[in-house]
Biopython code that builds the backbone (N, CA, C, O; Angstrom):
import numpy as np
from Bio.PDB.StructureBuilder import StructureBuilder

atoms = [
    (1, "UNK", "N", (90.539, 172.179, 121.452)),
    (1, "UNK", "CA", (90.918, 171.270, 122.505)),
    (1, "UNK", "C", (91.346, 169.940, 121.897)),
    (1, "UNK", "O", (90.789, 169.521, 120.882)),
    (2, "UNK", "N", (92.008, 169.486, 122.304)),
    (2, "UNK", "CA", (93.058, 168.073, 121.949)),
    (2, "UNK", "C", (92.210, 167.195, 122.852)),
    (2, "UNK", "O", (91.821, 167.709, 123.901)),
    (3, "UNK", "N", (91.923, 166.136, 122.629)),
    (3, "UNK", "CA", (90.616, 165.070, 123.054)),
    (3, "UNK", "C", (91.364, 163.640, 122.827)),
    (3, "UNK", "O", (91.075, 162.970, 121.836)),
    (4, "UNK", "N", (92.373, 163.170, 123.809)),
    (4, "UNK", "CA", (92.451, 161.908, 123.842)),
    (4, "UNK", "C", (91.757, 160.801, 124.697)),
    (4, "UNK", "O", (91.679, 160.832, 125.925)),
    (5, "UNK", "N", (91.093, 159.478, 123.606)),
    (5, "UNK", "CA", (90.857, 158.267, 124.520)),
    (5, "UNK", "C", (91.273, 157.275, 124.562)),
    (5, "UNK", "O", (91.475, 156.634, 123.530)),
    (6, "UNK", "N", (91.636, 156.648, 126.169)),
    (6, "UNK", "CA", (92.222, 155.586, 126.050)),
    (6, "UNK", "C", (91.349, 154.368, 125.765)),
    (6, "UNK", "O", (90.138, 154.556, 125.882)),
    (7, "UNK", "N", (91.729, 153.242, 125.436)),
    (7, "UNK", "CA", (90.883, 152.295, 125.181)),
    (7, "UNK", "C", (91.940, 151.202, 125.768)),
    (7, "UNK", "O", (93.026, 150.829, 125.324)),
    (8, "UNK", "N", (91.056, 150.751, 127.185)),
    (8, "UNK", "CA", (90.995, 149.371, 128.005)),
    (8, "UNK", "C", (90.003, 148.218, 128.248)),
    (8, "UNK", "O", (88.777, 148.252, 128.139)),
    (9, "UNK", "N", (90.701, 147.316, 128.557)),
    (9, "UNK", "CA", (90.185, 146.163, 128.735)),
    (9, "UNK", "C", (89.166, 145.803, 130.044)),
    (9, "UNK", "O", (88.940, 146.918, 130.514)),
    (10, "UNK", "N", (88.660, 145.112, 130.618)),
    (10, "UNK", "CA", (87.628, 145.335, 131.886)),
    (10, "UNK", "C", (89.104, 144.833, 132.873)),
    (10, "UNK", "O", (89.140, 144.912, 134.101)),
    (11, "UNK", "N", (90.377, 144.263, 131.895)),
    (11, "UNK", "CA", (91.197, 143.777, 133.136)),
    (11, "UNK", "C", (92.750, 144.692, 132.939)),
    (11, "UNK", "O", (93.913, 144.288, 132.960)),
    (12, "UNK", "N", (92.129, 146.179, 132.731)),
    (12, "UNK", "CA", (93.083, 147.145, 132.440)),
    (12, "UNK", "C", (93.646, 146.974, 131.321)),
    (12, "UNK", "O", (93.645, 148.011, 130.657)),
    (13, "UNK", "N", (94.345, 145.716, 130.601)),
    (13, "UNK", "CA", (94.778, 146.063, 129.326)),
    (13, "UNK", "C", (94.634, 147.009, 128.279)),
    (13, "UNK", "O", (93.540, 147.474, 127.958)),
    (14, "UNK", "N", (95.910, 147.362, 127.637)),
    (14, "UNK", "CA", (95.694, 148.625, 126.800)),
    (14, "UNK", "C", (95.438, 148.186, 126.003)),
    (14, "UNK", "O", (96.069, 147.138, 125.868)),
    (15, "UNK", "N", (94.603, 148.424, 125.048)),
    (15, "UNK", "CA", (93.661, 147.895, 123.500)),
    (15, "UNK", "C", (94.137, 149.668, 122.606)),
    (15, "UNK", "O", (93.753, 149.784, 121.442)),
    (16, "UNK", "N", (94.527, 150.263, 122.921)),
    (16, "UNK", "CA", (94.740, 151.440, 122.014)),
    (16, "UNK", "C", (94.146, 152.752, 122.684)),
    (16, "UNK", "O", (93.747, 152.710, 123.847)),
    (17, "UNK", "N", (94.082, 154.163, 121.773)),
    (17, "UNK", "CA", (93.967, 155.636, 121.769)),
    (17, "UNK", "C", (94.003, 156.127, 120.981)),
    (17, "UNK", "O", (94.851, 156.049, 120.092)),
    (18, "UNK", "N", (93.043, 156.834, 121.045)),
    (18, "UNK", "CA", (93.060, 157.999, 119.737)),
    (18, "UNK", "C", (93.413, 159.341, 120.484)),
    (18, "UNK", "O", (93.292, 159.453, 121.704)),
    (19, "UNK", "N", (93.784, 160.183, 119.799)),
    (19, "UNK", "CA", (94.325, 161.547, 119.651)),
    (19, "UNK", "C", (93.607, 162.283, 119.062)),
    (19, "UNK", "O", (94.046, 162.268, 117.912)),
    (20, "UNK", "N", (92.412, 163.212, 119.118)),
    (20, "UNK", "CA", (92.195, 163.742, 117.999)),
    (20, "UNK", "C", (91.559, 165.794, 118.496)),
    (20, "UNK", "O", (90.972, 166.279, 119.463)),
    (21, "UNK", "N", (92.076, 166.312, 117.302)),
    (21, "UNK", "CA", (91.823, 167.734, 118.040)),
    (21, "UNK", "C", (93.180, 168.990, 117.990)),
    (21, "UNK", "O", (94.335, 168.637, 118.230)),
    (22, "UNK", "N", (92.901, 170.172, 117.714)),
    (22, "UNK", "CA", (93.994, 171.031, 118.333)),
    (22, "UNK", "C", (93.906, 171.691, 119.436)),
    (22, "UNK", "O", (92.814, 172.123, 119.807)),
    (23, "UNK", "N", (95.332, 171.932, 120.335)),
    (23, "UNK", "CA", (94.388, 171.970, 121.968)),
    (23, "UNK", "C", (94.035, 173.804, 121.797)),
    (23, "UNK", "O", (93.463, 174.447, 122.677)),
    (24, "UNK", "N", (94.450, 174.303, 120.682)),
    (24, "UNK", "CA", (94.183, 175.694, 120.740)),
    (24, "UNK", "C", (94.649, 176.903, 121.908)),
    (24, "UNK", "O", (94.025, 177.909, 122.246)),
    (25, "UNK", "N", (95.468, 176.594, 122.197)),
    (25, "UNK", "CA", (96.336, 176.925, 123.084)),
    (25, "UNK", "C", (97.284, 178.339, 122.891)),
    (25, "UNK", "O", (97.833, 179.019, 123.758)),
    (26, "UNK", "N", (97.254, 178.498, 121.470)),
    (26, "UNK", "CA", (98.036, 179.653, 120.504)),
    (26, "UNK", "C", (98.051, 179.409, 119.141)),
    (26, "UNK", "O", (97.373, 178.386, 119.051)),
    (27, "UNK", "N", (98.322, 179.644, 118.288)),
    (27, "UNK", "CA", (98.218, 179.926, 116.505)),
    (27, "UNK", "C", (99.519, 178.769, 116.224)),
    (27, "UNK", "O", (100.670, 178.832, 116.656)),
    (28, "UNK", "N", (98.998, 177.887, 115.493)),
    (28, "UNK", "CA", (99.730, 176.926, 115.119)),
    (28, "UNK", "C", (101.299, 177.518, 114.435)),
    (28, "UNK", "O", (101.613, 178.526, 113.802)),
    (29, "UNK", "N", (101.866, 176.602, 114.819)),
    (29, "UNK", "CA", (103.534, 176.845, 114.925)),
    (29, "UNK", "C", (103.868, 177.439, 116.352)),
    (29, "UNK", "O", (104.990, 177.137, 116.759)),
    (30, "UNK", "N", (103.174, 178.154, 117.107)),
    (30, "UNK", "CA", (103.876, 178.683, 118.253)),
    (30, "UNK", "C", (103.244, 178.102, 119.860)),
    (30, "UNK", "O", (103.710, 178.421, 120.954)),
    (31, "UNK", "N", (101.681, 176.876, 119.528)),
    (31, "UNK", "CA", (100.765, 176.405, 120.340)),
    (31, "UNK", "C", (101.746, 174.998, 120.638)),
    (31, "UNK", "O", (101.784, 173.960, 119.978)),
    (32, "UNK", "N", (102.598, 175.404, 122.009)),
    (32, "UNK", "CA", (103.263, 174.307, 122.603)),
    (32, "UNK", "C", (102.569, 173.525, 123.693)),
    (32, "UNK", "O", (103.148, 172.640, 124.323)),
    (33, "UNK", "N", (100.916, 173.985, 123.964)),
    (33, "UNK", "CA", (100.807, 172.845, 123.960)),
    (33, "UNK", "C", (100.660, 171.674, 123.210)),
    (33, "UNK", "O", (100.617, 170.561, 123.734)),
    (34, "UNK", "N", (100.551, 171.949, 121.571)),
    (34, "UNK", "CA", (100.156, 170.850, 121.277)),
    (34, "UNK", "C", (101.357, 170.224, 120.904)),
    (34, "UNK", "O", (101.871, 169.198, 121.352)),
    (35, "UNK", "N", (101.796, 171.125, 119.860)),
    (35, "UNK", "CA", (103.908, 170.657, 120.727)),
    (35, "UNK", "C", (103.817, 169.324, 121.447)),
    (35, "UNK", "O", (103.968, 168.171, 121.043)),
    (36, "UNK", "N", (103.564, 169.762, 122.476)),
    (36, "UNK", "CA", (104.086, 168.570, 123.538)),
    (36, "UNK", "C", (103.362, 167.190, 123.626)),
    (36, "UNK", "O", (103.811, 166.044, 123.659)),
    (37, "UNK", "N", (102.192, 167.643, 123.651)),
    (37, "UNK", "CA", (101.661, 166.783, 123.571)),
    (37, "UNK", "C", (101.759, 165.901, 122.032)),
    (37, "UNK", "O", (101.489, 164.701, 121.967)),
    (38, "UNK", "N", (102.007, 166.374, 121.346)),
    (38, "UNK", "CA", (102.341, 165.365, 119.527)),
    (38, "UNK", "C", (103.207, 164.759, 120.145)),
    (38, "UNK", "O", (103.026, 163.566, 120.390)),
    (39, "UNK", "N", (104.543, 165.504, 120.620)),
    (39, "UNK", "CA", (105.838, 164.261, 120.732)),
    (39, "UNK", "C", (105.815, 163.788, 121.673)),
    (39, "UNK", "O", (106.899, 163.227, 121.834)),
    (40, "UNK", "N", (104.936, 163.591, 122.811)),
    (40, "UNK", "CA", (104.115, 162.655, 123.637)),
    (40, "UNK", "C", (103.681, 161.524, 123.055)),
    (40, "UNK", "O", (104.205, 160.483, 123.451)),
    (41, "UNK", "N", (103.036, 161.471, 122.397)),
    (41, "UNK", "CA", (102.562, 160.561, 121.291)),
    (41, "UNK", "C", (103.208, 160.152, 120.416)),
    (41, "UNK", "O", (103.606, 159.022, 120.696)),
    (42, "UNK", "N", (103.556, 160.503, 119.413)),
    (42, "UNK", "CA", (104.153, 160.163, 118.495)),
    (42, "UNK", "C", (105.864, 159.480, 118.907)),
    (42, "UNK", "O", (106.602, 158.832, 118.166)),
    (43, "UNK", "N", (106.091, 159.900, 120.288)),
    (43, "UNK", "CA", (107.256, 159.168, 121.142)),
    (43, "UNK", "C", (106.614, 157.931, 121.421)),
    (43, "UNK", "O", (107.230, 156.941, 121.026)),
    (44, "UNK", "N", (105.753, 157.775, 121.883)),
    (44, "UNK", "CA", (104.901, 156.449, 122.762)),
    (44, "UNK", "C", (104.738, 155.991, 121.335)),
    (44, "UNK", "O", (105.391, 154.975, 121.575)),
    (45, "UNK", "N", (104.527, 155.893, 120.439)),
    (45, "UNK", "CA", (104.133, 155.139, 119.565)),
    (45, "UNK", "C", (105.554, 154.812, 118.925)),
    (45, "UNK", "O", (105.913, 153.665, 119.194)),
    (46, "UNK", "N", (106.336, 155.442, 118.246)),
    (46, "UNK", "CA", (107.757, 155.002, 117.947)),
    (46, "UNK", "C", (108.189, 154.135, 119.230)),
    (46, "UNK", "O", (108.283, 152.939, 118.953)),
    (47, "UNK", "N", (108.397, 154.368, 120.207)),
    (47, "UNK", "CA", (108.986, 153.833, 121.902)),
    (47, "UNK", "C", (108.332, 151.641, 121.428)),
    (47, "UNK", "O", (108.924, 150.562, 121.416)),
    (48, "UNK", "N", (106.870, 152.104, 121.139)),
    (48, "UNK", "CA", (106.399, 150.701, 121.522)),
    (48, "UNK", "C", (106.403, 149.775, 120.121)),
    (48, "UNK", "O", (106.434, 148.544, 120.107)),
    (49, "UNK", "N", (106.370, 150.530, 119.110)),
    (49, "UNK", "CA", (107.158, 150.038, 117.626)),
    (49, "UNK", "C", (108.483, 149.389, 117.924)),
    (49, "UNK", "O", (108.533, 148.162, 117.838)),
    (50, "UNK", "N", (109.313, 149.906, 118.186)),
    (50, "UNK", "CA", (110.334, 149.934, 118.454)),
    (50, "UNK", "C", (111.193, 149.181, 119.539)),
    (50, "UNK", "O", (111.964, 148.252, 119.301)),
    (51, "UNK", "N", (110.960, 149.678, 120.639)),
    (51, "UNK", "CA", (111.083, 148.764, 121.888)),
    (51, "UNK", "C", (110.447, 147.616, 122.372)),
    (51, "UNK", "O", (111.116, 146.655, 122.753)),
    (52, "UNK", "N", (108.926, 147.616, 122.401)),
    (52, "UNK", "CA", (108.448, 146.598, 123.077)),
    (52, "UNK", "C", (108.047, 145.569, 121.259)),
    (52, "UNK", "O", (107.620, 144.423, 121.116)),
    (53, "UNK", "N", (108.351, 146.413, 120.408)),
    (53, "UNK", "CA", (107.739, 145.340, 119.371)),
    (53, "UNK", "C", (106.409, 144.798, 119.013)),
    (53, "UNK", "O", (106.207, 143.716, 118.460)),
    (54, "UNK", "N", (105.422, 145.762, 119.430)),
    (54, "UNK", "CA", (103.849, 145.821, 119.244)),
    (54, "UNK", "C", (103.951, 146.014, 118.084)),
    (54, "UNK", "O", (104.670, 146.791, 117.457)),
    (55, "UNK", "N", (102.458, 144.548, 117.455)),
    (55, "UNK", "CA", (101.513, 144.990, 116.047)),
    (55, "UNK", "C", (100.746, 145.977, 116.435)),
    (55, "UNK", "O", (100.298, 145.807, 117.569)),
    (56, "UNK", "N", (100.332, 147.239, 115.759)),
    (56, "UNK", "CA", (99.719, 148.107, 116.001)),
    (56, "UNK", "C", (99.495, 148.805, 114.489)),
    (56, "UNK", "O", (100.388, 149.006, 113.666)),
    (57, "UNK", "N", (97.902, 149.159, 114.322)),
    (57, "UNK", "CA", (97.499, 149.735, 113.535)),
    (57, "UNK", "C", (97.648, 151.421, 113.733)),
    (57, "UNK", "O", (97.280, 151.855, 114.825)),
    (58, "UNK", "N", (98.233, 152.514, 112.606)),
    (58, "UNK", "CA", (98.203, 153.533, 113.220)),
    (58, "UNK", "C", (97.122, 154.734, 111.300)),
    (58, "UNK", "O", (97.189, 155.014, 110.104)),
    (59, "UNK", "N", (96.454, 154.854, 112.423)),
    (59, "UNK", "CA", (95.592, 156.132, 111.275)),
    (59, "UNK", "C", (95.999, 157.641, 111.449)),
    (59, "UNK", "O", (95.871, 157.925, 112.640)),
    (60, "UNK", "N", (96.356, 158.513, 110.856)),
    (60, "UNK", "CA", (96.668, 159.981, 110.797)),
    (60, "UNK", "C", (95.978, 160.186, 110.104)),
    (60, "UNK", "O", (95.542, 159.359, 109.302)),
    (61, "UNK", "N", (95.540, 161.731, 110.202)),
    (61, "UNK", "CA", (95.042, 162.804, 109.495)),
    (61, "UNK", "C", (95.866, 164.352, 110.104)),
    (61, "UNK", "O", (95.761, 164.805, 111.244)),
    (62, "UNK", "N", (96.435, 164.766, 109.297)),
    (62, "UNK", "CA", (97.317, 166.440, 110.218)),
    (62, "UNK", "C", (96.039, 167.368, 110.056)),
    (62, "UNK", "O", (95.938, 168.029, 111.089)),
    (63, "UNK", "N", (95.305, 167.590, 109.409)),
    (63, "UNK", "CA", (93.846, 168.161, 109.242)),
    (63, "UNK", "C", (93.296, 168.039, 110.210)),
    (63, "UNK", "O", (93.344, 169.132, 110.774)),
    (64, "UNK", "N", (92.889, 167.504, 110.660)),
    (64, "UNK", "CA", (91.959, 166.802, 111.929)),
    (64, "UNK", "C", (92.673, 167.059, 113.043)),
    (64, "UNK", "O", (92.164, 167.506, 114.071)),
    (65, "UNK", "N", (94.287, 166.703, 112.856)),
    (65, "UNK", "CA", (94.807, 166.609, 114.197)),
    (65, "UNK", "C", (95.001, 165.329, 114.968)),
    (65, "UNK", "O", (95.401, 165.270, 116.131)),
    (66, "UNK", "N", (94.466, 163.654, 113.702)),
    (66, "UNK", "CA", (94.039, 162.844, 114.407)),
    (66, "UNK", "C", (94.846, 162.002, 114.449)),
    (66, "UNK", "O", (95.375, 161.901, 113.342)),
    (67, "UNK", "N", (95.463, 160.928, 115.557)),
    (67, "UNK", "CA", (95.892, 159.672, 115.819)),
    (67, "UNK", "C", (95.423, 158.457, 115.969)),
    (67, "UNK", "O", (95.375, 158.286, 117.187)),
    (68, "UNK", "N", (95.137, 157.736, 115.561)),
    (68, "UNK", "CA", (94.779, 156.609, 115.992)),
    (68, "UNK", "C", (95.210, 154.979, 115.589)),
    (68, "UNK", "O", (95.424, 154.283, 114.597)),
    (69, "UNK", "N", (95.166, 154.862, 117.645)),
    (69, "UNK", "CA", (96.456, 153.233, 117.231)),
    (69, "UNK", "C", (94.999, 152.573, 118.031)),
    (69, "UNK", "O", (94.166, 152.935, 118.862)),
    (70, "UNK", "N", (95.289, 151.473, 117.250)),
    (70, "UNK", "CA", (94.899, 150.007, 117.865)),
    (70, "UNK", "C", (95.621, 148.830, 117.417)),
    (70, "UNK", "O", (95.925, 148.444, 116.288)),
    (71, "UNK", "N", (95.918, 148.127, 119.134)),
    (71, "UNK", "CA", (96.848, 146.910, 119.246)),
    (71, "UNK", "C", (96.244, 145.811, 118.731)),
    (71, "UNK", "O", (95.064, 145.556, 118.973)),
    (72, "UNK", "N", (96.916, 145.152, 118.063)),
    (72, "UNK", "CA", (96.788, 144.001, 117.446)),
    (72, "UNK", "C", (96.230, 142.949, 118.338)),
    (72, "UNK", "O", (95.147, 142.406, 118.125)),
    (73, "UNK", "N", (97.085, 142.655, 119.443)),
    (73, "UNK", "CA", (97.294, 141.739, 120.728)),
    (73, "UNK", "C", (97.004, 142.313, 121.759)),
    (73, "UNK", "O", (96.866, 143.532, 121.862)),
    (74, "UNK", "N", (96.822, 141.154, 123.018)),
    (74, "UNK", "CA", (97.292, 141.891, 124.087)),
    (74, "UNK", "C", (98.778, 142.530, 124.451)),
    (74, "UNK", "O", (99.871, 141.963, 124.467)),
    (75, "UNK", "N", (98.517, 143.592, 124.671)),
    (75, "UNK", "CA", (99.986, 144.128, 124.695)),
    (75, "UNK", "C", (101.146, 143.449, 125.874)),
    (75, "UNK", "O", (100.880, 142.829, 126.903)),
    (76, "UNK", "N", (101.944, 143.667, 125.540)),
    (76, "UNK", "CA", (102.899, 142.959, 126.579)),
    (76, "UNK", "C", (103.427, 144.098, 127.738)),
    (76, "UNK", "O", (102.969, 145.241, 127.742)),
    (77, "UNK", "N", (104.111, 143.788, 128.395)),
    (77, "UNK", "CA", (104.668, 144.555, 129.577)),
    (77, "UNK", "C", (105.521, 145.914, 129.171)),
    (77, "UNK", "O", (105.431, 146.996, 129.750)),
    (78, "UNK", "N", (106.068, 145.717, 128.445)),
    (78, "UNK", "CA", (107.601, 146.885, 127.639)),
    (78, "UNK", "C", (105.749, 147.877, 127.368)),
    (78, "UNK", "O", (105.621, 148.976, 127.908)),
    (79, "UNK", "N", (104.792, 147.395, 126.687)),
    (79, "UNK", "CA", (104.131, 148.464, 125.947)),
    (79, "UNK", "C", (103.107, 148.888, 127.442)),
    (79, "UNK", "O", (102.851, 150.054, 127.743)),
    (80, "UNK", "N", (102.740, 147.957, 128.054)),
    (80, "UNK", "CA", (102.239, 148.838, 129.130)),
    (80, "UNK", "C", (102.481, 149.842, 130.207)),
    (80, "UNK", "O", (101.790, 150.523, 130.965)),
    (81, "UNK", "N", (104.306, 149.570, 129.854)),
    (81, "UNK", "CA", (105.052, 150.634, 130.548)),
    (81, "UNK", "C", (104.705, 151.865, 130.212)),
    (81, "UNK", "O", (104.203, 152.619, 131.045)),
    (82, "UNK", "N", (104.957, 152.280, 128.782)),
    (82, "UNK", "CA", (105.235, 152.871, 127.393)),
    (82, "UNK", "C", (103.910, 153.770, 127.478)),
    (82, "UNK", "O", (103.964, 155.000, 127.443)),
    (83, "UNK", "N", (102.728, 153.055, 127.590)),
    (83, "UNK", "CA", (101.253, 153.531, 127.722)),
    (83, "UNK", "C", (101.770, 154.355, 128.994)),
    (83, "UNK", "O", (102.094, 155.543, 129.020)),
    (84, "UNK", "N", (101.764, 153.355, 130.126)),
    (84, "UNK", "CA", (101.592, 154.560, 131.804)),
    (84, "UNK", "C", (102.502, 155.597, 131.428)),
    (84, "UNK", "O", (102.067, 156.586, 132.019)),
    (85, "UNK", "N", (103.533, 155.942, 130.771)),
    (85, "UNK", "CA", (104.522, 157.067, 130.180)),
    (85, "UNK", "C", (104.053, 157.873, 129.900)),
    (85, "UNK", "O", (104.161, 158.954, 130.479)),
    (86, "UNK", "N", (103.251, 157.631, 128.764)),
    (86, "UNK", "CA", (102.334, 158.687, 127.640)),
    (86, "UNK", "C", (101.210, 158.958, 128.895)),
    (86, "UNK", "O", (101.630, 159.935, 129.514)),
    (87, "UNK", "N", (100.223, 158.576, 129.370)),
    (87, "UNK", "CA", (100.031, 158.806, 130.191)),
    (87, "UNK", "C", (100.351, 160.134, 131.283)),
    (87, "UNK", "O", (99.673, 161.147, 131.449)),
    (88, "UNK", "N", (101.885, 159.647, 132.079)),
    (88, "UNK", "CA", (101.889, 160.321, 132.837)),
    (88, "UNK", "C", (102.490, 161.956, 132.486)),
    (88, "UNK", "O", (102.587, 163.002, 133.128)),
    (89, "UNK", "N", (102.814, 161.512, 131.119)),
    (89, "UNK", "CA", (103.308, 163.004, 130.354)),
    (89, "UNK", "C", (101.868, 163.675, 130.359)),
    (89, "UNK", "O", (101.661, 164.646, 131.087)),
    (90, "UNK", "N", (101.105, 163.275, 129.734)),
    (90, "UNK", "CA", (99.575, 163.990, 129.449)),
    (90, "UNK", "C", (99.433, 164.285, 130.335)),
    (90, "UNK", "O", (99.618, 165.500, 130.394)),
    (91, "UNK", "N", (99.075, 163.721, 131.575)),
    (91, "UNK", "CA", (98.250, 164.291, 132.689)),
    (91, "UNK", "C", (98.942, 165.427, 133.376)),
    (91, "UNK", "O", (98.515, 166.143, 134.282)),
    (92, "UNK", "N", (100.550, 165.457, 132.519)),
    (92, "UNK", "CA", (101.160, 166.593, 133.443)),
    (92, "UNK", "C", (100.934, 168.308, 132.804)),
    (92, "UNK", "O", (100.618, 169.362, 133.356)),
    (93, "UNK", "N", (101.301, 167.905, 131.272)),
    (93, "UNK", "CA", (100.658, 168.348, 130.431)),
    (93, "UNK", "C", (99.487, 169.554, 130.749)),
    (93, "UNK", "O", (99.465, 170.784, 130.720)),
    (94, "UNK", "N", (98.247, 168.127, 131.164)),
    (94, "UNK", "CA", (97.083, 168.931, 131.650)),
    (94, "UNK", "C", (97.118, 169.863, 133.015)),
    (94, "UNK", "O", (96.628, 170.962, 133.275)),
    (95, "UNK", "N", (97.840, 169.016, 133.695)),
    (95, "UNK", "CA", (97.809, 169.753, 135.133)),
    (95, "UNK", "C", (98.497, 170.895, 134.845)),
    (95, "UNK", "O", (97.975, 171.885, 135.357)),
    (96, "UNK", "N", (99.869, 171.198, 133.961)),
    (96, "UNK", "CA", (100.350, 172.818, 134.069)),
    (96, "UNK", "C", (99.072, 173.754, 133.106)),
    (96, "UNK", "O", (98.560, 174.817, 133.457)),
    (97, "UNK", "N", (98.815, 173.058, 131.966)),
    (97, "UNK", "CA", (98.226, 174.558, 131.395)),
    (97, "UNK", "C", (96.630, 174.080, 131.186)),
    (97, "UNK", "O", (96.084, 174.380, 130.125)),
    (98, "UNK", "N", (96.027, 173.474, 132.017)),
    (98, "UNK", "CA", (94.548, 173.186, 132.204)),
    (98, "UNK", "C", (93.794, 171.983, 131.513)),
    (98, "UNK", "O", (94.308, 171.385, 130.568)),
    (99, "UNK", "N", (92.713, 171.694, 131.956)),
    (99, "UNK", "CA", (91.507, 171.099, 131.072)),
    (99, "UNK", "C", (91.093, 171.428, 129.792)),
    (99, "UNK", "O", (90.683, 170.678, 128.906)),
    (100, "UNK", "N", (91.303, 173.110, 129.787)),
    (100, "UNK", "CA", (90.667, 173.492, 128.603)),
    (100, "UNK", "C", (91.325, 173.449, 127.329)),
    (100, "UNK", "O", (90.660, 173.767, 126.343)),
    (101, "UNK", "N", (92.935, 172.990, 127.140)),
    (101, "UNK", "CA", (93.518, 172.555, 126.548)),
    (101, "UNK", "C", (93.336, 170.921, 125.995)),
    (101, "UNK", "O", (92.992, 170.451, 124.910)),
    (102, "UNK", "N", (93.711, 170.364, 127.196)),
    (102, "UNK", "CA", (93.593, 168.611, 126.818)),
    (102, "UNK", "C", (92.250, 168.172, 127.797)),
    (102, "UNK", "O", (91.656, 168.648, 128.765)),
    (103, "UNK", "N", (92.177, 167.227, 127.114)),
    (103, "UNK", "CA", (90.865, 165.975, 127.698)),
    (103, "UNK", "C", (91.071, 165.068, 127.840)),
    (103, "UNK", "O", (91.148, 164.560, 126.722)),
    (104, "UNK", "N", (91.374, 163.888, 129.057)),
    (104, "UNK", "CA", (91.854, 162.939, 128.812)),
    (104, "UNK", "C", (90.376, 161.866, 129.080)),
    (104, "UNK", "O", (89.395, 162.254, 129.714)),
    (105, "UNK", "N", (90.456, 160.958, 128.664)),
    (105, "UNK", "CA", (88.814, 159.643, 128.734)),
    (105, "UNK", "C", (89.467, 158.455, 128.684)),
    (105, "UNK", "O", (90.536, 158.330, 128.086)),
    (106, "UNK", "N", (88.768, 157.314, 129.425)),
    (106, "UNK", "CA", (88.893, 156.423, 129.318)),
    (106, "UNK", "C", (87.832, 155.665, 128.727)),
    (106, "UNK", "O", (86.752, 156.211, 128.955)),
    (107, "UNK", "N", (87.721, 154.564, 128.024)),
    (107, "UNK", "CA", (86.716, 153.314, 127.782)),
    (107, "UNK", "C", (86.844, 151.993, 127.469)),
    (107, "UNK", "O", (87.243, 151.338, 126.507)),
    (108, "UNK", "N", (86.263, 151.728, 128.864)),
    (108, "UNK", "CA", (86.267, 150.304, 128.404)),
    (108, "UNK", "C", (86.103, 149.305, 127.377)),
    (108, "UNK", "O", (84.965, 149.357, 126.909)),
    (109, "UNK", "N", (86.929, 148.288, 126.784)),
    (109, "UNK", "CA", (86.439, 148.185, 125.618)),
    (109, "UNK", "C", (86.553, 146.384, 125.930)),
    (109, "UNK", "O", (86.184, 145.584, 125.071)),
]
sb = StructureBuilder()
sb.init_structure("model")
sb.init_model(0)
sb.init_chain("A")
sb.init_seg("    ")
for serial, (resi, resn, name, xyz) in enumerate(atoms, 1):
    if name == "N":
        sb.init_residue(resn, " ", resi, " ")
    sb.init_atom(name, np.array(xyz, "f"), 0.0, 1.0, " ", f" {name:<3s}", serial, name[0])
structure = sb.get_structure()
């Protein structure tokens, strides 16, 4: 299972997410969910590099399966778009091929 958390502020701000997990879905190379969900991510993170121009720390491991960003700043508007995106891809994600694939969490931070 693929286990992402978001990490917010008590006044919603996005402070970062980790990624970590395979959603096990099928035998790697042919497991689209996780497919989708990587270039979910790895889009949202190029997108807010890129577009909105966020400092952001980013950790990988392909072993693990793991992502992890944390924002420098408070993020600005372009990246909170960018977040509800990634977001609303995941949750769709989850809704076609289940829970038991992805996990999505929130915490306050």
């Amino acid at each position: 299972m693929t286990k992402i958390l978001v990490r917010k502020t008590s006044t919603g701000a996005y402070t970062g997410f980790t990624c970590i997990g395979h959603s096990g879905f099928a035998q790697a190379g042919n497991d689209i969910v996780c497919a989708s969900i990587s270039v979910l991510v790895i889009n949202a993170i190029n997108s807010i590099e890129q577009f909105a121009g966020e400092k952001m720390s980013v950790i990988t491991n392909e072993e693990e399966g793991l992502i992890d960003v944390r924002f420098a700043n408070p993020v600005n508007e372009k990246t909170t778009l960018l977040m509800d995106s990634l977001l609303l891809g995941l949750r769709e994600v989850k809704e076609q091929y289940g829970s038991k694939y992805l996990k999505l969490q929130f915490e306050e931070v």
